[in-house]
C-alpha positions in Angstrom: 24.9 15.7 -27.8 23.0 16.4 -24.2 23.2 19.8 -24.7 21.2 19.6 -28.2 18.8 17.0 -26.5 18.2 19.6 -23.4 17.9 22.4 -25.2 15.0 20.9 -27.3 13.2 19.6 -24.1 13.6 23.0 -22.5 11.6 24.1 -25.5 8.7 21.5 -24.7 8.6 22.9 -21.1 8.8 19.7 -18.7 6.9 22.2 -15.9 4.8 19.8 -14.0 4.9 16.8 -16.6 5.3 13.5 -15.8 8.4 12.2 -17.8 9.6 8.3 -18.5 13.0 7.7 -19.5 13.5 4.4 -21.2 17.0 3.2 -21.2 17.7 5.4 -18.3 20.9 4.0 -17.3 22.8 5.1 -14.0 19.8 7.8 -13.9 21.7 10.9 -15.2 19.4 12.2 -17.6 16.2 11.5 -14.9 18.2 14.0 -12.3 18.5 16.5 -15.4 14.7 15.8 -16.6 13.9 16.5 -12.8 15.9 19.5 -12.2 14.3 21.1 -15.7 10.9 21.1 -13.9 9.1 17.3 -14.2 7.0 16.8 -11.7 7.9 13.1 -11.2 10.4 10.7 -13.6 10.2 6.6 -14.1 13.4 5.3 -15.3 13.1 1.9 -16.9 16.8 -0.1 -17.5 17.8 -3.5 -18.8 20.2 -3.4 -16.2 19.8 -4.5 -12.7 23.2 -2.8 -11.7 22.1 0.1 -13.8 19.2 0.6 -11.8 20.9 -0.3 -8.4 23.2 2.3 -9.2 21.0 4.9 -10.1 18.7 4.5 -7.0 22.0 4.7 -5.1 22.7 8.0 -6.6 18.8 9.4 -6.5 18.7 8.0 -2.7 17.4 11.6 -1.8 15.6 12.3 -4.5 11.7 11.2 -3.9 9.9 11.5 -7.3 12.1 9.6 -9.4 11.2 6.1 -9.6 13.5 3.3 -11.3 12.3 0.1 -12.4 14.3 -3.2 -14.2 12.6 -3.4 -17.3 12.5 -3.5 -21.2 11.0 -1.2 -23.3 8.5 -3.8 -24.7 6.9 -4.5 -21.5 6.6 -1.9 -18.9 3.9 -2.9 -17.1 4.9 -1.2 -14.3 3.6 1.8 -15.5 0.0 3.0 -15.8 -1.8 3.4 -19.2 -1.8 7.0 -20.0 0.2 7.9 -16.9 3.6 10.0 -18.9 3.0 13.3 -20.5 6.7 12.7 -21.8 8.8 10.1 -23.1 12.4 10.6 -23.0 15.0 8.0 -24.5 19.0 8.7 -25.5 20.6 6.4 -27.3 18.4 3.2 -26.1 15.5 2.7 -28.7 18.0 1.8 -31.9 19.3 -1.1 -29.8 16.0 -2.8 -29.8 16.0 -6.0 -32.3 12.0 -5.7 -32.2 10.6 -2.1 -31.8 7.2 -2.7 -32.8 6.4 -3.5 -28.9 8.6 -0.5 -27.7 6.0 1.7 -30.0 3.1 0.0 -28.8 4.0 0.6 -24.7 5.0 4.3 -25.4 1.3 4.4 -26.9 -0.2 3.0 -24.3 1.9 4.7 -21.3 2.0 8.1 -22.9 -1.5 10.8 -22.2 -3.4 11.1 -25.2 -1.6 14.6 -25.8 1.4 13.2 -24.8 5.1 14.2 -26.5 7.6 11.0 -27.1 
């Protein structure tokens, strides 16, 4: 459930960390992830009217940023630029998750938590 999922990120401490949610959806977990102390979120969504939708909702929120995207190739975002990676219910679907591994590699700090 969220509440499981929160409560175990509460326990990483998000203070200050830069946090990428793959599979973000309408953006509701980025809000939470943001309002738990990141310091800035990426959401990345297959969905165009995912994302639309989300940015709609974040409209007054400045460090969340959404971009159309796979988990395979989010070359959007810098190498070793997330000091989290968050994902609910969005990984599993992948058909090929050898490339979703090797971006969250690449994105996350070398001390980074996925």
């Amino acid at each position: 459930t969220d509440a499981t999922t929160f409560k175990v990120l509460a326990e990483i401490c998000l203070t200050d960390k830069n946090v990428l949610d793959i599979g973000c959806g309408d953006g509701i977990h980025c809000r939470t992830l943001l309002e738990m102390g990141a310091k800035n979120v990426i959401g990345v969504d297959l969905s165009n009217d995912f994302i639309e939708l989300a940015k709609e909702k974040d409209k007054d929120y400045n460090k969340i940023q959404y971009y159309v995207g796979n988990g395979g190739n989010m070359n959007m975002i810098e190498t070793e630029s997330q000091d989290i990676l968050f994902s609910n219910m969005a990984i599993h679907c992948c058909t090929d998750t050898q490339p979703v591994f090797h971006e969250i590699k690449r994105i996350l700090h070398k001390n980074g938590t996925a």
